[in-house]
C-alpha positions as CSV (number, residue, x, y, z in Angstrom):
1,X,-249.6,44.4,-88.8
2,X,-250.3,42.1,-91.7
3,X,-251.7,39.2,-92.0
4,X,-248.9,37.1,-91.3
5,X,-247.8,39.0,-87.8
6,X,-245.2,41.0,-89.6
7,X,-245.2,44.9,-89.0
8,X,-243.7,47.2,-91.5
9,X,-242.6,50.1,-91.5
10,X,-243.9,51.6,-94.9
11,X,-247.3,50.8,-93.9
12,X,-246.7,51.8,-90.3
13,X,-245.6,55.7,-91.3
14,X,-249.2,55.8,-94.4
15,X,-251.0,54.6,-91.3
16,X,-249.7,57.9,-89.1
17,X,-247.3,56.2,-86.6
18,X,-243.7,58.2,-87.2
19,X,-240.2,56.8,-86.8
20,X,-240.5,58.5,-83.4
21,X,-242.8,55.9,-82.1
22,X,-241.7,52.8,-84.0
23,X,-238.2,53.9,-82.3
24,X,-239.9,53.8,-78.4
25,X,-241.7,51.0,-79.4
26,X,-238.1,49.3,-79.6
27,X,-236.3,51.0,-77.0
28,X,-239.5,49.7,-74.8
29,X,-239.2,46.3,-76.1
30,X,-242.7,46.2,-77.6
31,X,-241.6,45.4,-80.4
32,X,-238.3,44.0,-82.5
33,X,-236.6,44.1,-85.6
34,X,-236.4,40.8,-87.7
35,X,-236.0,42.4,-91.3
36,X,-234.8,45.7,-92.6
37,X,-238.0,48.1,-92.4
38,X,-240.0,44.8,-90.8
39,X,-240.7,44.3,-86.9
40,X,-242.8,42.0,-84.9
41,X,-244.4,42.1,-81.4
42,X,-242.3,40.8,-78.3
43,X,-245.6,40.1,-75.8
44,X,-246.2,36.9,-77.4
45,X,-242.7,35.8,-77.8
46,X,-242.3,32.2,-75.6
47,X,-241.0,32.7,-72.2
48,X,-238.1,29.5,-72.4
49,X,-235.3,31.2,-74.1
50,X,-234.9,28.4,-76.6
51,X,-237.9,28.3,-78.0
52,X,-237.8,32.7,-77.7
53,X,-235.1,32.1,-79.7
54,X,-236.0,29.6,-82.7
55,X,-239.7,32.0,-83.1
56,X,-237.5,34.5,-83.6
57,X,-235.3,32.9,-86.5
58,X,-239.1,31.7,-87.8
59,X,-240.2,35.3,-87.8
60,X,-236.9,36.7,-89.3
61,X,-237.7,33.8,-92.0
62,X,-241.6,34.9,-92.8
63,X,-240.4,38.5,-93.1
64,X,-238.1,37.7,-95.3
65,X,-240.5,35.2,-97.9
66,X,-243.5,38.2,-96.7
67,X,-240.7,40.6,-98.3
68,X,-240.6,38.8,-101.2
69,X,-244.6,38.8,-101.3
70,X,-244.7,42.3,-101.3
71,X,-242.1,43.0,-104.1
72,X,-244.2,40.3,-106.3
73,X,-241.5,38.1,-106.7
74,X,-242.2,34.9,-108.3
75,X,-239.0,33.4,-108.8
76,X,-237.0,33.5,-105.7
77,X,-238.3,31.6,-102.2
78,X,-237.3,31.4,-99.0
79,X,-235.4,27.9,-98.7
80,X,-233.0,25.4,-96.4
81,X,-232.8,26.2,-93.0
82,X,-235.3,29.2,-93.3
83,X,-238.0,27.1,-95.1
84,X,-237.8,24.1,-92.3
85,X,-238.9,26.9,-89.9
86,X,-241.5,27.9,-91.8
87,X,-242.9,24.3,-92.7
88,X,-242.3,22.6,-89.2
89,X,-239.1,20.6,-90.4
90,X,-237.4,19.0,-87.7
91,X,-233.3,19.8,-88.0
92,X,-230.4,19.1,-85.1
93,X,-228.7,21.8,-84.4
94,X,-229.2,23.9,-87.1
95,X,-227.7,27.2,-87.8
96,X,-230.2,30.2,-87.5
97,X,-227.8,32.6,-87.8
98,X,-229.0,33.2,-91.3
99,X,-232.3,33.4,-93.5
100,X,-232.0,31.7,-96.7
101,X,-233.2,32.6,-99.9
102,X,-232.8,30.5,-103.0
103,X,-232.9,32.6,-106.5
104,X,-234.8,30.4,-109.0
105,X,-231.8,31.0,-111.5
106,X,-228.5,29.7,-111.8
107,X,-226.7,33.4,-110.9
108,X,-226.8,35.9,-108.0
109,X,-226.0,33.6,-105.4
110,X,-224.1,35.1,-102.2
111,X,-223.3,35.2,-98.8
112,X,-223.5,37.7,-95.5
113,X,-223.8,37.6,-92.0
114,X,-227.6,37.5,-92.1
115,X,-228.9,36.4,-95.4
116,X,-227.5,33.3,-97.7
117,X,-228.4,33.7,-101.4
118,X,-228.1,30.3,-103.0
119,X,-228.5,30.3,-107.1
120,X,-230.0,27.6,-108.3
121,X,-233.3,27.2,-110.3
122,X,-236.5,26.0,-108.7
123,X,-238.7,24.2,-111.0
124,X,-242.7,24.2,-110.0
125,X,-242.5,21.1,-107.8
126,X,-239.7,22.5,-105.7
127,X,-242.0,25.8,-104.1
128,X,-245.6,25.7,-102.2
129,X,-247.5,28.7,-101.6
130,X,-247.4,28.9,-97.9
131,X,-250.4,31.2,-96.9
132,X,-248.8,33.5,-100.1
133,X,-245.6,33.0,-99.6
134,X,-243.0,31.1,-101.4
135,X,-241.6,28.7,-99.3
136,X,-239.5,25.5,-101.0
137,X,-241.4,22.5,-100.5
138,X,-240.2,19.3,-97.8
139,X,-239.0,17.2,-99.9
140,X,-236.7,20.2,-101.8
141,X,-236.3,21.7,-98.2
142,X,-234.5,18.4,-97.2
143,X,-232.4,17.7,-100.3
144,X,-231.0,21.2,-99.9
145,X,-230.1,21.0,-96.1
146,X,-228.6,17.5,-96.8
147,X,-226.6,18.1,-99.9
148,X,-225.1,21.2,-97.8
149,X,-223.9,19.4,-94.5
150,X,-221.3,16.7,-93.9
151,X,-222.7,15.1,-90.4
152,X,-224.5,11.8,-90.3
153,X,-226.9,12.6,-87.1
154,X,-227.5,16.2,-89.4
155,X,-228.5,14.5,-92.6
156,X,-230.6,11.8,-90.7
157,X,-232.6,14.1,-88.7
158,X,-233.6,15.8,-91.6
159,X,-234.4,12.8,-93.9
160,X,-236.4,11.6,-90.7
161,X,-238.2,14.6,-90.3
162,X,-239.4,14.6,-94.0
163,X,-240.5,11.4,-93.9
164,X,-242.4,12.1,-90.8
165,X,-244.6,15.0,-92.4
166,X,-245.8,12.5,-95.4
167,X,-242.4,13.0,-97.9
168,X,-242.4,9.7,-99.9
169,X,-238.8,8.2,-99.7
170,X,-239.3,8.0,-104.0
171,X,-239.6,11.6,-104.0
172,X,-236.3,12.0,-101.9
173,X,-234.1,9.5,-103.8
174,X,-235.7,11.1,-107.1
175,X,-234.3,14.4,-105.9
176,X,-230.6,12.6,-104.9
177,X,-230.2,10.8,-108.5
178,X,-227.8,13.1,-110.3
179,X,-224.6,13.8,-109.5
180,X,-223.9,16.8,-107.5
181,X,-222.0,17.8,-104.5
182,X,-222.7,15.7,-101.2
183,X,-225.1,13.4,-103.5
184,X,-223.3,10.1,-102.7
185,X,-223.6,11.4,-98.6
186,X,-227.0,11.9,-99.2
187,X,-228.1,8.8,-100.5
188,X,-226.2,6.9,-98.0
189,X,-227.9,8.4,-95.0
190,X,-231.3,8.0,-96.9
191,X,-230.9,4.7,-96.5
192,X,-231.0,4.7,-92.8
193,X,-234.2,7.3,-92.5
194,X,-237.3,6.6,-91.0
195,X,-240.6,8.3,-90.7
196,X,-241.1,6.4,-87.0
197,X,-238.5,8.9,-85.2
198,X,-240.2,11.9,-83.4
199,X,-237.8,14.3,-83.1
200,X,-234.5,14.9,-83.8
201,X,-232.9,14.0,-80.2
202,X,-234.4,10.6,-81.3
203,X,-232.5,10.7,-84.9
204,X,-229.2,12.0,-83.2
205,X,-229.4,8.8,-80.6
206,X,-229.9,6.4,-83.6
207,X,-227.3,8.1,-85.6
208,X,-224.8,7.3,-83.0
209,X,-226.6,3.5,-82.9
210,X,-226.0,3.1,-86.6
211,X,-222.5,4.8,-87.0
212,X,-221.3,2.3,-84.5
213,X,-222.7,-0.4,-85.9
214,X,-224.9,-1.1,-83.0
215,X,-228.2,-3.3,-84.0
216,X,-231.1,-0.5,-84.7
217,X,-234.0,-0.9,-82.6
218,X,-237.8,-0.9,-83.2
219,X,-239.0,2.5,-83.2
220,X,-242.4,3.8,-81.4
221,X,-243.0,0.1,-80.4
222,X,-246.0,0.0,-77.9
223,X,-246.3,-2.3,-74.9
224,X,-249.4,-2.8,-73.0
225,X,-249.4,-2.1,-69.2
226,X,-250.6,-3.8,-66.6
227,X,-253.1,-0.8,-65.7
228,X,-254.5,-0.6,-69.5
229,X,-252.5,1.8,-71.0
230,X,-250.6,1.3,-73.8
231,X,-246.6,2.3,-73.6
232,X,-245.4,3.9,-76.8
233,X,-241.2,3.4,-76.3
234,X,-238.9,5.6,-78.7
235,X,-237.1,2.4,-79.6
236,X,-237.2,-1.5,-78.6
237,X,-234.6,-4.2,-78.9
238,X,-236.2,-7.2,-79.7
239,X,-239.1,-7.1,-77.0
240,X,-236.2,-7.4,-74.4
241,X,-235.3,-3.8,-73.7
242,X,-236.7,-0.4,-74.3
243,X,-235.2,2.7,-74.8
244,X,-236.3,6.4,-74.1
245,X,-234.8,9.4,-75.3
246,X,-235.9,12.4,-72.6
247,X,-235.7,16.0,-74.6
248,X,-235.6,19.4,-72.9
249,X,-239.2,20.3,-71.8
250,X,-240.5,16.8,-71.4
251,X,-241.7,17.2,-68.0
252,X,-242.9,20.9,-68.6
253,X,-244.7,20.7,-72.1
254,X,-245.8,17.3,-73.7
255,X,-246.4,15.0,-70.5
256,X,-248.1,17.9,-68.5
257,X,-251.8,17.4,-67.6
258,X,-253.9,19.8,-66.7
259,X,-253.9,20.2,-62.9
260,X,-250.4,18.8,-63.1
261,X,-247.0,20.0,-61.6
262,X,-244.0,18.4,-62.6
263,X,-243.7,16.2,-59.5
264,X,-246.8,14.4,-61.0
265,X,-245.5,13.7,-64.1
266,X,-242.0,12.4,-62.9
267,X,-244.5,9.8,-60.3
268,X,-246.2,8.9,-63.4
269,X,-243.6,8.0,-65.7
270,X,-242.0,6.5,-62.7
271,X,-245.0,4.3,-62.3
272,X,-245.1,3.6,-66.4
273,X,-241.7,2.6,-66.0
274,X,-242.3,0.0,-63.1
275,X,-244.9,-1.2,-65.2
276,X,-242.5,-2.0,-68.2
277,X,-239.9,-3.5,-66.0
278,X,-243.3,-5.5,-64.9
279,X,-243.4,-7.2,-68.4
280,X,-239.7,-8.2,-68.0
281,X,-238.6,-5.5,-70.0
282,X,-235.1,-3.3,-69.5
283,X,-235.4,-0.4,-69.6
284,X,-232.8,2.4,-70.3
285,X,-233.0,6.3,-70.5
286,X,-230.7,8.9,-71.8
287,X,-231.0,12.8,-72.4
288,X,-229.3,15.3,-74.7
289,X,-226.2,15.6,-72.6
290,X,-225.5,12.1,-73.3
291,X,-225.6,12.5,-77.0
292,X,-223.8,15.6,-77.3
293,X,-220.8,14.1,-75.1
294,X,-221.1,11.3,-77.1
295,X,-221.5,8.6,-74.2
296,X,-224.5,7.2,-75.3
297,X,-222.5,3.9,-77.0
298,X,-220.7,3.1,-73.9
299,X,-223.4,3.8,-71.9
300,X,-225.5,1.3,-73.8
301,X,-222.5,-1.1,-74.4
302,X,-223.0,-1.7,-70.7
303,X,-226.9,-2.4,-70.3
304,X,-228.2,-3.6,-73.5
305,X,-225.6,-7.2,-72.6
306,X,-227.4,-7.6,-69.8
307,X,-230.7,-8.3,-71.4
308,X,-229.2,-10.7,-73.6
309,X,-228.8,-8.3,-76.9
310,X,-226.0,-9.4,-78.7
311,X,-223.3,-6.2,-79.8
312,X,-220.6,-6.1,-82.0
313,X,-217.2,-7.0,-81.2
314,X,-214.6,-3.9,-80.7
């Protein structure tokens, strides 16, 4: 195994281990394949199937830019959707059916199944060495991924997210100020980015805020409780109501003490919540299933009136 988890096979056979075993090794699900000649171990693989799922696109996307390391290649670099896994950029909904390589050069640009080739060049600025690999940067990382899709809540997400790792939003409209293909889209969506979302369930919900010209709330605005605590709410119409957005594993990851079960948590947000109602706040909650069946507006068209925020006319 090298150093960055990835197993090959080339170094696997000098080492003594024939195809035989690599071959049981598979069939036994001790290991898997994520690049041609490249495998990684399953035993450390998460147990939700999501996340199981996106390590695997990550690891398919560090054998690929560890492939590159290998052959010395210091032109091409792993890049758009395969580069945000590698660097931690949030994206909604991406597609991980494919790694992406970019070429460095304005040729050899192609497309299959698994792999995207995109030609274009990459100057110095646009690649970091990620632990020896060549990765494109954020800020290049984002510009591709937004010049290449057509949805709002998409573009956002990703313009959020790259603002949220320290991307300047000069660097960003730099990179969006000549004319190419989705440029204008781009720069329109720019607009509406900001660093204070934490995810992208949180971008998606303001994206459907902002496309229906609802009024955009305060993001991460913190209340103090009653007990002491401090309240950090995902967004806050004018200190009258508070919105939360509730992502998959909220009760199982990020709001789990230790010692905890979930029935814990759900008393203690229940508590928090009683506390913000306390302060003559709202308070209104939605999931993913409300954004992806696109409810979330008339959902919110009902409470946020009753607090006194003001919505636009239909």
């Amino acid at each position: 195994m090298d150093r960055h988890g990835i197993i090959w096979r080339d170094d696997a056979l000098d080492s003594g281990i024939s195809d035989v075993q690599i071959a049981k090794a598979i069939n036994d699900n001790r290991i898997e394949v994520v690049a041609r000649g490249a495998y990684a171990p399953t035993s450390d693989l998460p147990a939700d199937p999501g996340e199981a799922f996106r390590e695997r696109y990550r690891r398919r996307s560090l054998a690929a830019a560890a492939g590159l390391a290998r052959t010395g290649d210091e032109v091409r670099a792993v890049s758009h959707q395969s580069a945000a896994a590698l660097l931690g950029l949030g994206l909604l909904m991406p597609n991980r059916r494919a790694v992406h390589i970019t070429t460095g050069r304005n040729s050899g640009g192609n497309a299959f199944p698994s792999r995207v080739i995109h030609a274009s060049r990459l100057a110095d600025d646009d690649v970091v060495d990620l632990g020896g690999l060549r990765v494109t940067g954020p800020a290049r990382t984002a510009v591709d991924i937004a010049l290449t899709e057509t949805d709002f809540a998409r573009i956002l997400a990703v313009f959020d997210s790259a603002l949220r790792m320290g991307v300047s939003r000069e660097e960003l409209e730099s990179r969006l100020s000549g004319p190419r293909r989705g440029v204008a889209r781009a720069r329109y969506v720019l607009a509406f980015a900001d660093g204070l979302s934490d995810n992208p369930g949180e971008s998606w919900g303001r994206a459907q805020m902002i496309e229906a010209e609802f009024p955009i709330p305060i993001l991460q605005a913190v209340h103090h409780l009653e007990d002491g605590h401090r309240a950090i709410c995902d967004y806050d119409w004018e200190g009258r109501v508070v919105g939360e957005f509730d992502g998959h594993g909220k009760y199982l990851r990020e709001e789990l003490r230790s010692g905890e079960d979930v029935a814990d948590v759900v008393l203690r947000e229940k508590e928090r919540e009683n506390q913000l109602r306390d302060l003559d706040l709202g308070v209104v909650r939605w999931g993913w299933e409300r954004l992806k069946q696109r409810t979330l507006i008339p959902y919110l068209s009902k409470r946020l009136p009753i607090f006194g925020i003001a919505l636009p006319s239909a």
